[in-house]
N, C-alpha and C positions, 0 to 999 in steps of 0.2 A: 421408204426408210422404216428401219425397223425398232421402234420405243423398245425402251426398258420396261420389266415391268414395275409397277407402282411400289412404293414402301411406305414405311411408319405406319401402316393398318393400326387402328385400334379405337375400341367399341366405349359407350359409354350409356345410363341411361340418362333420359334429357328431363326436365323440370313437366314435361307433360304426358312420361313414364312411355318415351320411345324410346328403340337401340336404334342411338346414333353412330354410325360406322365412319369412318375420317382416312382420310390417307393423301400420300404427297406423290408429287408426282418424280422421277427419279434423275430425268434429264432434263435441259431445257430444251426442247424442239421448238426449228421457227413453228410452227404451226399449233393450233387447238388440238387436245387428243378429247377423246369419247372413250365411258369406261363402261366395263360388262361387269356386273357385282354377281358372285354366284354362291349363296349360300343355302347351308342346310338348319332347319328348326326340328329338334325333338325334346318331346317332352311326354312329360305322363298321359296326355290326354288327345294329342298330336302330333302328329311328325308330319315333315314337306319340307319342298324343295323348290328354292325361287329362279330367276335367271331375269335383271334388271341392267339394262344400259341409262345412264348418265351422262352428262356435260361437267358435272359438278364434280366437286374431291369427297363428297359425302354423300351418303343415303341414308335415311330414316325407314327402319322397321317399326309396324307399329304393332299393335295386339299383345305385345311381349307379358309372356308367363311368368311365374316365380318358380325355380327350379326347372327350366329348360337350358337349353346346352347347341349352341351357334358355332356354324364353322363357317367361314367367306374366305374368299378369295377374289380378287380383283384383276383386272389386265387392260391394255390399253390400245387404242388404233388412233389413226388423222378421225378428227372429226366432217371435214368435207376433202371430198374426193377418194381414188381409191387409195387403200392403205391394206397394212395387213398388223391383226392381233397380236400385239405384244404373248410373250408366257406370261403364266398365271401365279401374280404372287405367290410367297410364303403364304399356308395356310394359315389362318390366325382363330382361337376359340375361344367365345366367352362363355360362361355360365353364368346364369341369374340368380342368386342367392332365394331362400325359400320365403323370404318378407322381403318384398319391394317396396322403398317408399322414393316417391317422385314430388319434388324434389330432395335428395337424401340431406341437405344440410342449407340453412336457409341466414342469410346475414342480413340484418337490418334494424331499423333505427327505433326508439321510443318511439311508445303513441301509435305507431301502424298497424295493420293488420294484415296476417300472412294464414296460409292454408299449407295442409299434408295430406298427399294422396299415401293408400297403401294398395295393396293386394299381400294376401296372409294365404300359403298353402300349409297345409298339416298334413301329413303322412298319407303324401299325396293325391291331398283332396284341396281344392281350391275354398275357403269359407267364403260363405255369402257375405255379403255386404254388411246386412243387416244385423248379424252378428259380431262383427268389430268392434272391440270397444278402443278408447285413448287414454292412457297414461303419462301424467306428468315426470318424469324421475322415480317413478314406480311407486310413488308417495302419493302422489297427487291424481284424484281421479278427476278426470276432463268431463264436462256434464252434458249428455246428451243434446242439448241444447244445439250446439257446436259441432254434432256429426252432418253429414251429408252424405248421401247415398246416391251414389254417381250413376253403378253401372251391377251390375250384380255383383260385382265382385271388386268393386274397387269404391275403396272408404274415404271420406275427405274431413279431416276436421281443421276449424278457422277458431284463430286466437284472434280476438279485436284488443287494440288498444293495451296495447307490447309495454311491459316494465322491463328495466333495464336486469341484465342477468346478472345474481351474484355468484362472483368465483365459488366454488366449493375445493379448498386444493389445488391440485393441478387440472381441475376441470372448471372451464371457463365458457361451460352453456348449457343448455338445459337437454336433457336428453326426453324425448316423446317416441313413446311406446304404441306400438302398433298392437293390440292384443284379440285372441280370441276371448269367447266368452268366460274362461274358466283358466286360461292359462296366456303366459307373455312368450315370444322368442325373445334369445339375447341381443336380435339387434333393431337399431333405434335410430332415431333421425337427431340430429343436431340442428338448435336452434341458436342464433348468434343473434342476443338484442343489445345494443350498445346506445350507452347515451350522449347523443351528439347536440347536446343543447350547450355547446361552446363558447363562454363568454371572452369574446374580441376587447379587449379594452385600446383605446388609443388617446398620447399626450402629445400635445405640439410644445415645444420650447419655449423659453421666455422670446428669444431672439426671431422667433415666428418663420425661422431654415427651414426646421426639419419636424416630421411626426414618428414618433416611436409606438410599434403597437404590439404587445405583449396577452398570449394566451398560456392556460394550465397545460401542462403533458401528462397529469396522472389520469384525463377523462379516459382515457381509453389505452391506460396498460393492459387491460386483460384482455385485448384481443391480440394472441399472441402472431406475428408476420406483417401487420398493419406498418403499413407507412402514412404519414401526416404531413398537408400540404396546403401554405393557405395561398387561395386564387384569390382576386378583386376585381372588379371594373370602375373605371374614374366617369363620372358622369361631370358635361361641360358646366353645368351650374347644380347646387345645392341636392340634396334628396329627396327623393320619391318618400311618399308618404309608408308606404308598403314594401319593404326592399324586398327583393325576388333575387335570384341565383341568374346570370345572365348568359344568356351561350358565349359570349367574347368573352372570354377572362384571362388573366395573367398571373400566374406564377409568382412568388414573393419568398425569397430565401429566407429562412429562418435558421436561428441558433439558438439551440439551448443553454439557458442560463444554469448556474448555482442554485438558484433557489425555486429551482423546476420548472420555470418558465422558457417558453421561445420567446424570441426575440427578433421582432423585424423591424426596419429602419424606412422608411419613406424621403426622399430627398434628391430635390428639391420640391416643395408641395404647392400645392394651388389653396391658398385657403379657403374659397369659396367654391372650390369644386365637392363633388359627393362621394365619396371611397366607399364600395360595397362590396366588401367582405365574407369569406366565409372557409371554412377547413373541412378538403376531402380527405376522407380514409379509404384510403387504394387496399383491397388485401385478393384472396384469390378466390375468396365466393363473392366476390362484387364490389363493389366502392358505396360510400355513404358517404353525404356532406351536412355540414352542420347548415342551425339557422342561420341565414344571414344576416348583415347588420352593415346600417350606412354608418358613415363619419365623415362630420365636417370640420376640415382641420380648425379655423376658427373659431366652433365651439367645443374643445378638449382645449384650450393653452393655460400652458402653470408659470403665471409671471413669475419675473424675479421680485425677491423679496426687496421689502422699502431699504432705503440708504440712510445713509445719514441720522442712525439715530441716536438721539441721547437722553437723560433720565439726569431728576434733580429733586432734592425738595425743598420747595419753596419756601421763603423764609416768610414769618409773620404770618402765611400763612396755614403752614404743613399739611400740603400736598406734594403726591409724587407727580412732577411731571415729564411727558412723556413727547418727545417730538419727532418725525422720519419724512422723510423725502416719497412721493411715489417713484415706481419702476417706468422707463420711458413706455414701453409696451405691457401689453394693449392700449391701446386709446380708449376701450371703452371705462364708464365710472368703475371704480372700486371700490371694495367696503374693506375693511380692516380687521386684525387682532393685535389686541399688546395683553402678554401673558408675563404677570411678577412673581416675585418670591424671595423670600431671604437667603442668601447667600450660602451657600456653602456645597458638602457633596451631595445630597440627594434635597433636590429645593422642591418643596411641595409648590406646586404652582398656579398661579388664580387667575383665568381669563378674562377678561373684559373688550366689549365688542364696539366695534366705533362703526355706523352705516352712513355718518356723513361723508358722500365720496370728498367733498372739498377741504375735509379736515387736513390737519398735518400733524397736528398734536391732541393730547388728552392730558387732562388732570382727575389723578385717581385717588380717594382717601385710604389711609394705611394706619395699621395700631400702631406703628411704632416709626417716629421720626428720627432716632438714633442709633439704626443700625445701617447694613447695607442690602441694598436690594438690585438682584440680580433683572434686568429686563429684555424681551425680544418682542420683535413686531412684524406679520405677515399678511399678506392681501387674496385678495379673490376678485375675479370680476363681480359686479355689485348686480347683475340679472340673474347667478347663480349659479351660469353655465362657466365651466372649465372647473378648474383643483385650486386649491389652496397653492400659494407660494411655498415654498420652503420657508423656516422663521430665520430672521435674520439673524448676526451675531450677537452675541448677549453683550450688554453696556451694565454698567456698574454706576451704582450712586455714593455719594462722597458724603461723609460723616460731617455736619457742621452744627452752628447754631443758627438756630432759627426760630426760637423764641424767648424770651426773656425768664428763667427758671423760676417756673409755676409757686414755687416757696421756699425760704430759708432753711437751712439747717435746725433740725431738734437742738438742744446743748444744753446742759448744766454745769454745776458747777461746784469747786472744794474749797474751801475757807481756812486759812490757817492763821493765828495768829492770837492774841490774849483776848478771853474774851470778857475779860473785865475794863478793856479799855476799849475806847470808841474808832480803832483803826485795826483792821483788817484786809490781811492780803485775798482776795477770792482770783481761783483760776478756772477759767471759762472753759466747758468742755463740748465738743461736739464731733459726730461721725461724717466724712465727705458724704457729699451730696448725689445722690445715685444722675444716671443719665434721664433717667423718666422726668425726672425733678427739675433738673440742670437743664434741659433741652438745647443744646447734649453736654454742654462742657461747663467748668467753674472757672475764670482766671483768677479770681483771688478773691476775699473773703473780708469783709469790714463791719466792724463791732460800734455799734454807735451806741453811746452815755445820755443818758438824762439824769439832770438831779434839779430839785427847787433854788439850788443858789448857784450852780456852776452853768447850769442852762442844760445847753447839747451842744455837743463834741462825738467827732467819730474817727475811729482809727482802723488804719489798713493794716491788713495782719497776713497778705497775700496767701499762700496756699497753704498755710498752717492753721492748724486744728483745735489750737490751742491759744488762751490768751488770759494776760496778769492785768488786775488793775487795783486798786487801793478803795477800798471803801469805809469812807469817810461822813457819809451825811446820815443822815435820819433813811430818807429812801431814796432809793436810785435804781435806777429804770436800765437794764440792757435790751440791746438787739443786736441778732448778728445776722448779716444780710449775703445773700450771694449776687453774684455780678460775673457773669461771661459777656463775650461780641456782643449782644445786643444790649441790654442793660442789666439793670438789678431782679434782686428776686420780687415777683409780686406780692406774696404774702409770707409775714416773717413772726416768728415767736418771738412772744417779750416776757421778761423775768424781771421783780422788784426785787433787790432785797431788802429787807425794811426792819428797823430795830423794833417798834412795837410788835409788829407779826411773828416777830420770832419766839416770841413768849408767849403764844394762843395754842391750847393743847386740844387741840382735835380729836388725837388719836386716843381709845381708850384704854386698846389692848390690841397684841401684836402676835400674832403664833407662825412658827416656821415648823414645815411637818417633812421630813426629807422621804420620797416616794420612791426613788433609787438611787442611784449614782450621777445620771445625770437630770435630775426633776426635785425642784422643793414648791411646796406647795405654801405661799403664804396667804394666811387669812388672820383679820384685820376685823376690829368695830369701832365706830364713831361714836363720839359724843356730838349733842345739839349744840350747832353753833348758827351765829347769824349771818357770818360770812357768806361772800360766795364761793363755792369752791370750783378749781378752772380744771385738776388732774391731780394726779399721785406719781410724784418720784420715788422707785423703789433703788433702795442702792443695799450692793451687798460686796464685803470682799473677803480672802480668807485672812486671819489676824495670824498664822504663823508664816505667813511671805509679803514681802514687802509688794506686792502685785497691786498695781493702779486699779482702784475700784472701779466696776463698772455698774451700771442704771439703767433703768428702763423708765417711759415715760407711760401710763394708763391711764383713760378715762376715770373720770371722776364715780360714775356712777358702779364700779367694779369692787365686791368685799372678796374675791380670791382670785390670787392670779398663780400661775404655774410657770416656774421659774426655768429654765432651761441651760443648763449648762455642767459643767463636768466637774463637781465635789467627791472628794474623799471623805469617808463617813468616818475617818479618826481625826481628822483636821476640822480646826474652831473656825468657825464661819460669825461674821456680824451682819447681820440686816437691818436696816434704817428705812423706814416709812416717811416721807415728806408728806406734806398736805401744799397744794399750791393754790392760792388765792390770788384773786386780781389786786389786794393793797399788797401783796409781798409772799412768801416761805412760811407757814408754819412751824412750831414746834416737832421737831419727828419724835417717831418711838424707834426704840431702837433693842434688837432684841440678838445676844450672842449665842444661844442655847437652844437646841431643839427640843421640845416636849419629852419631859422624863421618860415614859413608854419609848418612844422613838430613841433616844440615848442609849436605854438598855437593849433595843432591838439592833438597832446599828452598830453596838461595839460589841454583840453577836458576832455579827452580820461581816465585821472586821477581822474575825476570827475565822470565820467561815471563808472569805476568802484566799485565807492563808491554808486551811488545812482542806477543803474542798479541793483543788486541783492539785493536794499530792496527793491525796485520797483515789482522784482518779488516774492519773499517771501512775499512782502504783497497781493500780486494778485493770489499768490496758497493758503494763508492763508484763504481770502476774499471768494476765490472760495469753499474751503473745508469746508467755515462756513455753503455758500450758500445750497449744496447739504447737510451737517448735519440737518439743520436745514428744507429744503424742505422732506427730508424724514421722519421727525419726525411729523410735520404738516400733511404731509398727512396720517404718522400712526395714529396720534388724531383726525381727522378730517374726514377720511375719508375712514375709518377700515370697518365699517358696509355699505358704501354706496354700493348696489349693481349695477354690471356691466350693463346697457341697453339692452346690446348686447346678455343678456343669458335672457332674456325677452321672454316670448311667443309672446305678443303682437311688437316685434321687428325682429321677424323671417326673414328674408327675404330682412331687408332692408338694403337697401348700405348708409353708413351714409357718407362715402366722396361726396355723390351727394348732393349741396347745395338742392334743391326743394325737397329732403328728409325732411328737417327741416319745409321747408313753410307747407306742407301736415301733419306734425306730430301731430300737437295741433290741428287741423282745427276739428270741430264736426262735425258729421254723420249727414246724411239727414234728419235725425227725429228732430234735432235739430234749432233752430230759430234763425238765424243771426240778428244782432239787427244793428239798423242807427247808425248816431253818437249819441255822448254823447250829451246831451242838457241841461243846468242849468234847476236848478228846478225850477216848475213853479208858479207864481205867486199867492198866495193866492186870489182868486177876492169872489165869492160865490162858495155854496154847494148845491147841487142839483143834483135829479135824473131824468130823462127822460127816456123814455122807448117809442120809435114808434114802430109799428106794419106795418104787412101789409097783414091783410087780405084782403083776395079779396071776403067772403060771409061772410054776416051778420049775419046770422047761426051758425056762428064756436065760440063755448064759450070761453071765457078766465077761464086759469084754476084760481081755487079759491089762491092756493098761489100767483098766479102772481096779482089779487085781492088787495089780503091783503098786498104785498107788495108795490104795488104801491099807496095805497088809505089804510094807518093805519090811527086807532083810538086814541082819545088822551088817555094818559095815564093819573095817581091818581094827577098828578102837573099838568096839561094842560087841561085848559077846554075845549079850541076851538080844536076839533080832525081837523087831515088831510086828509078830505075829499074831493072826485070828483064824481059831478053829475056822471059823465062816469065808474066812477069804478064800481058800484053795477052793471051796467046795463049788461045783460048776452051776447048782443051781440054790436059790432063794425063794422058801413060801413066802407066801401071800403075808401073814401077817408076822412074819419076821424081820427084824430091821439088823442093819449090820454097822454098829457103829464101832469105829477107829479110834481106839484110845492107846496113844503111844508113853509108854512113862519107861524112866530112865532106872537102871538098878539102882543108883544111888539115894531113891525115892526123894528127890529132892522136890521140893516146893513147887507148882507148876503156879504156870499163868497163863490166864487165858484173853486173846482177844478177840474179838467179835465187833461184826458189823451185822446190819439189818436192812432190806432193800424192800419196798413195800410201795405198793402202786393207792391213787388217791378213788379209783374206781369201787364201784360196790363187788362184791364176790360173790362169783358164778359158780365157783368149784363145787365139786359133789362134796359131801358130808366125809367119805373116804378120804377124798384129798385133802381135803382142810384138815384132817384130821393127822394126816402124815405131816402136816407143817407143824403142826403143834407137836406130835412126837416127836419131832426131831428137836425139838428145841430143846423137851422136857428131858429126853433122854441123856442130855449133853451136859445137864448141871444138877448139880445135888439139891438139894430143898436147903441147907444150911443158909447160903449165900445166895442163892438165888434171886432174881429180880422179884417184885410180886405176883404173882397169875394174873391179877388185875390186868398188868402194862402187857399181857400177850394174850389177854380172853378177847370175848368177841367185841372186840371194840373198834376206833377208828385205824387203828393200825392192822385189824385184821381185812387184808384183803387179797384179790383173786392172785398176784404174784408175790411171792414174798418169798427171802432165802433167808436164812441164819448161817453162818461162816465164822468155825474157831479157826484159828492156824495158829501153830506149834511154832515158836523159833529153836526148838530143841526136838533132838528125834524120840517119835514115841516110843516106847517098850513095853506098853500095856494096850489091852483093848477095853476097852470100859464094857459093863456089861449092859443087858437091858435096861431098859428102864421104861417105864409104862406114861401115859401121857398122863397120868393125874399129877405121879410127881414135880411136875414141873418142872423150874431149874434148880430149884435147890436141890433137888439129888446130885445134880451133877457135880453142883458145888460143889456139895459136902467132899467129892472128890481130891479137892484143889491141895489138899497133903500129902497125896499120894503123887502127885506132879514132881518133874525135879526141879531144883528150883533154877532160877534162869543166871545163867554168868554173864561177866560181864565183856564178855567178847563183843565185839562189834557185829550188829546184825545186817542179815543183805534184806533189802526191801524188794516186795513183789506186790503185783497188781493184780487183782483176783475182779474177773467179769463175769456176772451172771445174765443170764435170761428166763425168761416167763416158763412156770411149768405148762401154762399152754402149751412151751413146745413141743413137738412131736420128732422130730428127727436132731439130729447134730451134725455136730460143723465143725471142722478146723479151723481158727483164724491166723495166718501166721504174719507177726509185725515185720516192720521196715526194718528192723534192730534184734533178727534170727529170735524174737519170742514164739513160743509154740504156743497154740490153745490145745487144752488136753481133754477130750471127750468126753463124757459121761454118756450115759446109757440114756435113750430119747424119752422114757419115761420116768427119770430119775426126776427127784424134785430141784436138783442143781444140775443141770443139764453139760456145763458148759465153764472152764477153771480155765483164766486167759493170766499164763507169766508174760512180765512184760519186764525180760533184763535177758541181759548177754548171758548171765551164769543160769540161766532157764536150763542150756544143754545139761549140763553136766545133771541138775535135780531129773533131769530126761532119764539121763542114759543112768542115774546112779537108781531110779525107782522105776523105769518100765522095761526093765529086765533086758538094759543093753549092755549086760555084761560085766558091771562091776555092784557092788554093795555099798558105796560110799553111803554114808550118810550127810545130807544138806539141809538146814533150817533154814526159814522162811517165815519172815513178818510179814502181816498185811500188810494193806499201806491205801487206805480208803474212809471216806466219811461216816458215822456212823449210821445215818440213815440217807439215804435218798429215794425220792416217790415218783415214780413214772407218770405221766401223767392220763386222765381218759382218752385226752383225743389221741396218745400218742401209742394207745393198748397196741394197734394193729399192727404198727410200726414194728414193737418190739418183738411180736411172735415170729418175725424175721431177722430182728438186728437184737444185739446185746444191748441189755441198761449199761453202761459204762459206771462202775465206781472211784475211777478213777478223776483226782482234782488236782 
């Protein structure tokens, strides 16, 4: 018959670092088969080829490498007689990783001691032995001590006396590093220490049926796949001294409770048998059982709590007593608890222990015989072995009397009646008798007389508080007694009141001192008397309400007492001081007035109560207006403003630093600081000038700078504004060509002028400076002129400077030279020969200079068709910027585009503004703007 051949091959390495090879067999044949294993080994340092027959479904390779690579194949025959070779399994391969450790993951209990082989190859070199070092979790180095050197190549280290693992995460063991001397691989052995130190608890019932025995389920969450199972053996009498794990054992279903616990049931039990206990944990690297642990059901039982109990307090004598039945079971003695407390929701509670087992009752003393007190009472066996009872149900004690009320009522009393005659009505006055007093109750109340001729007599005045009686003798003696269930009060106050004593003045003097509203302070001095004195009645009431006085009784030996109760400091108060003696009542003082300071402070103080809390109801009013009203303004006001601070251009900046703010507004360096402000300047004439400075007579003027200096007249002017100098194509060196346009009518001119001048020091040559100052000087007569002072070499002389007349009227003259000494009064002196200005409405223009540094020019042309009109690159005005729509036409009517119109032009700029140093370099490429 011909077998199948074998399946389920498959390799593993074993805890003593063999490959275990496994496989099943495929059919069942009546018969034994015999297997031929055939595999091949290669690795770095070996290769071979085995050929092993078998009985068995497994074979052990041994010597196994790290990083070699296994191929087997198995087949099968009859083990006796003939037979013939199955075919030869599916091939199967394993490879051995380049860190062996045998065994790769190890499960086991506190307290033990376990071992780790390895073999470590590195780039295909086997490391010696001797070189392996151990790692805890890569944190922890494992200390020499603990290696062992097996074989040349194969490392062992031993952990003694295992602590239980803690979770880290999702990893729930310790991971141990196989390392060479200088370096770790990434892979590592698993070690699983769990703590199975399981405590088994068990109760038997009061009814002695059944035992319940209850263990924790959190000892062993973190070993994740673990199942938990508690076995036992019943031995036929009591426990071994030593309990031991028994190979017979049985099974015992548990359930998990609510409150984490399992829960297993025993029933019906032996009591005097031995239950030896204990819980395996099954997982798939092995099983582990906890300590074991005997129990005899007889010593765990939780009797029933006592019966029958009840709680009282005794009368005469006041104790609480305390009586209960025992529980029929156990028979053995008991010792007891009875635990009290005062009634209500959360009763503080007070133990008390009884270890007579033959007791049945207790009597306990208590502070307080007249309230109610809650009681429970529970048992234990009296040798100590088993639980406590549960306490029984709580009993309640009943409020009564139970002893004769300790003393009478305080009282005093009011007198009304003539007191020039010998009868008077007195009414007796007193407060109920508290429960402390009364123990615990009053049923009614009797005032008993004495007099020298009437005798004694007593009257029942039942639970009134209050009583009348006539007094008629010389002295007479009251008492007023209490009487509840058991009898009367034991000790009672007595009052005389006596006509001689009522005229003996004790008191010397009397002060009431009011301390607030509810406190008066009275203080009191005595005169020497012989009497005895027994205490002090203080009475006080208010005199504008007819309200029942009230009194206080004080030691005799007290000069100030502090009065307690709720006065109005505009309302008349009377105080009355008694003196009481054992022959009768003293004279009182009696005083309606509080000390003059005090009168004047308190009808303050009456004032102040009246104007103090509008005072501040109107200032929490005022204030709740303030902040309604501030948050509503700023939600109208100031909804869309957005915050600075989220500003890009605000990044960075610390706004609590004052020089924050100075630096905030300040313009960038491209920008033109300007002087001060200066009123505007005086209309005088209009006029334009224009110096040059060439230095070859060569160099042509370009034709717009021509045509504007030297226009034609236009279709209303015959006499055009002409200069020999203007046609001519060239200009010496020290010849200036200045534009003076004047009207035939020789009417009055005016001039205005601006001044632009940098705050830097001045670099120019002596030439140049000197062409600035000519041109100034050229342009005004000596008459009118400003001083030479305001243009000599002073703070306004500096390295760029322009001077700018403009005409709002066409010229028709040219002015002539004029030499730099004159100054501007030459020019002045002109200003009648000017025409004078009409009152036509002028167009305004915007006139831009730049730095005679510059050297070339420029066109600017605005957003609003303005032209900038040239000047020649070494002229000292380099650069004329119109800045208006009618710019064209002054274009086309003076740079020779064809017509002769003539067009006026006002400036229309500050008188001075100053470029500043840092910003010199700036301008030798951009224009000063005069314009504001």
């Amino acid at each position: 018959m011909l077998p199948d051949p074998p399946v389920g091959l498959h390799m593993e390495i074993t805890d003593n670092g063999d490959l275990k090879v496994s496989w099943y067999s495929s059919t069942s044949v009546p018969f034994p088969l015999q297997y031929q294993v055939k595999y091949t080994e290669n690795s770095t340092t070996v290769m071979r080829e085995a050929d092993e027959i078998v009985s068995a479904t497994s074979l052990l390779v041994e010597s196994v490498l790290p990083g070699s690579s296994y191929e087997i194949q198995v087949r099968g025959k009859r083990l006796d007689g003939p037979g013939i070779w199955s075919d030869w399994s599916t091939p199967r391969v394993f490879i051995t990783q380049d860190v062996i450790y045998f065994p790769p993951k190890i499960l086991t209990s506190v307290g033990s001691n376990v071992s780790f082989h390895c073999i470590y190859k590195n780039e295909n070199k086997i490391i010696s032995a001797k070189k392996i070092v151990w790692w805890m979790n890569l944190a922890e180095k494992i200390p020499q001590s603990q290696y062992h050197v097996v074989s040349d190549h194969v490392s062992k280290v031993t952990f003694p006396n295992l602590k239980a693992t803690k979770p880290r995460g999702k990893f729930t063991y310790d991971a141990v590093y196989c390392c060479n001397e200088h370096e770790c691989h990434h892979r590592y052995a698993e070690l699983y220490v769990i703590d199975v130190n399981i405590n088994i608890s068990c109760e038997t019932d009061g009814y002695l049926t059944k035992m319940t025995c209850r263990w924790p389920a959190n000892t062993v969450q973190s070993l994740v796949g673990s199942t938990l199972h508690l076995r036992y053996h019943r031995s036929s009498l009591y426990c071994s001294d030593i309990p031991s794990i028994h190979p017979i054992s049985e099974p015992k279903d548990c359930h998990l409770q609510r409150d984490g616990f399992y829960e297993c049931i025993f029933q019906p039990i032996f009591l005097l048998s031995g239950y030896t206990m204990w819980i395996r944990i099954n997982h798939s690297l092995g099983s582990l059982d906890s300590t074991p642990t005997c129990v005899l059901p007889d010593s765990v039982v939780k009797p029933l709590p006592p019966s029958s109990v009840k709680a009282e307090i005794t009368v005469n004598i006041g104790l609480l007593k305390v009586s209960w039945e025992k529980p029929v079971f156990p028979e053995n003695n008991l010792q007891f608890q009875i635990r009290y407390g005062l009634s209500g929701k959360e009763i503080q509670w007070k133990v008390h222990e009884v270890n007579d087992a033959k007791s049945k009752s207790a009597s306990l003393p208590v502070p307080d015989l007249c309230v109610v007190y809650a009681v429970q009472v529970r048992c234990k066996r009296l040798d100590g072995l088993g639980y406590w009872s549960n306490w029984s149900s709580p009993v309640y004690t009943v409020v009564m009397d139970v002893k004769v009320p300790i003393k009478g009522p305080e009282f005093w009393r009011t007198i009304n009646g003539d007191i020039t005659k010998k009868e008077r009505n007195v009414t007796l006055l007193w407060k109920p008798l508290m429960k402390n007093d009364s123990l615990c109750s009053v049923r009614r109340y009797v005032v008993k007389h004495h007099t020298s001729h009437n005798g004694t007599w007593s009257e029942d005045v039942g639970n009134h508080t209050k009583s009348t009686f006539l007094w008629t003798e010389q002295a007479h003696t009251v008492t007023v007694l209490a009487i509840n269930s058991i009898g009367a009060s034991f000790e009672n106050f007595n009052l005389t009141f006596s006509w001689p004593m009522s005229k003996v003045n004790l008191m010397q003097s009397l002060s009431a001192y009011p301390l607030n509203s509810s406190c008066v302070i009275l203080s009191w001095m005595l005169s020497p008397s012989d009497y005895h004195l027994m205490y002090f009645i203080i009475e006080w009431k208010n005199l504008n309400e007819d309200d029942e006085i009230k009194w206080l009784r004080i030691p005799s030996n007290v000069k100030k007492y502090y009065i307690h109760d709720h006065f109005i400091p505009i309302e008349k108060y009377q105080f009355s001081l008694y003196p009481v003696f054992m022959e009768g009542v003293g004279k009182p003082k009696i005083t309606t007035s509080f000390t003059q300071d005090d009168i004047e402070k308190h009808q303050n103080d009456a004032d102040l109560y009246v104007i103090v809390p509008i005072i501040i109801s109107s200032s929490v009013l005022l204030l709740g207006t303030l902040l309604i009203s501030h948050q509503r303004m700023k939600k109208l006001f100031w909804e869309d403003v957005p915050n600075p601070k989220n500003c890009s251009w605000a990044q960075g900046l610390n706004f609590q630093k004052p020089e924050t703010f100075e630096h905030l507004f300040t313009k960038h360096t491209e920008s033109v600081t300007f002087g001060p402000l200066l009123l505007e300047p005086e209309t005088i004439s209009e006029d334009i000038s224009v110096d040059t400075s060439w230095k070859n007579k060569d160099e042509m003027v370009p034709a717009t700078l021509v045509s504007l200096l030297s226009t034609t007249a236009g279709p209303e002017q015959d006499s055009p504004c002409s200069s020999d100098q203007s046609n001519s194509p060239h200009f010496s060196e020290a010849e200036s060509t200045p534009v003076v346009c004047e009207d035939e009518s020789r009417r009055q001119p005016s001039v205005k002028y601006a001044t632009l001048v940098s705050n830097s020091k001045s670099s120019e040559t002596d030439e140049e400076q000197g062409l600035i100052h000519s041109s100034v000087s050229k342009c005004f007569s000596s008459k009118h002129s400003p001083s030479k002072h305001s243009f000599s070499n002073s703070s306004w002389e500096i390295e760029t400077q322009g001077f700018f007349i403009l005409s709002d009227q066409h010229p028709n003259m040219i002015s002539p030279h004029l030499s730099f000494s004159e100054g501007l009064d030459e020019l002045l002196e002109l200003e009648g020969n000017f025409p004078q200005e009409n009152n036509s409405e002028k167009s305004v223009y915007y006139l831009g200079v730049t730095s005679i540094k510059k050297r070339e020019s420029g066109v600017f042309l605005t957003d609003e068709s303005g032209v900038l009109c040239p000047f020649p690159a070494h002229c000292l005005v380099t650069d004329i910027r119109i800045l208006q729509d009618t710019c064209s036409h002054f274009v086309e009517n003076n740079f020779n585009l064809g017509t002769s119109g003539k067009k006026a032009f006002v400036s229309y700029m500050p008188q001075f503004q100053t470029c500043s140093t840092q910003t010199h370099k700036i301008m030798e490429s951009k224009m000063c703007d005069l314009t504001v």
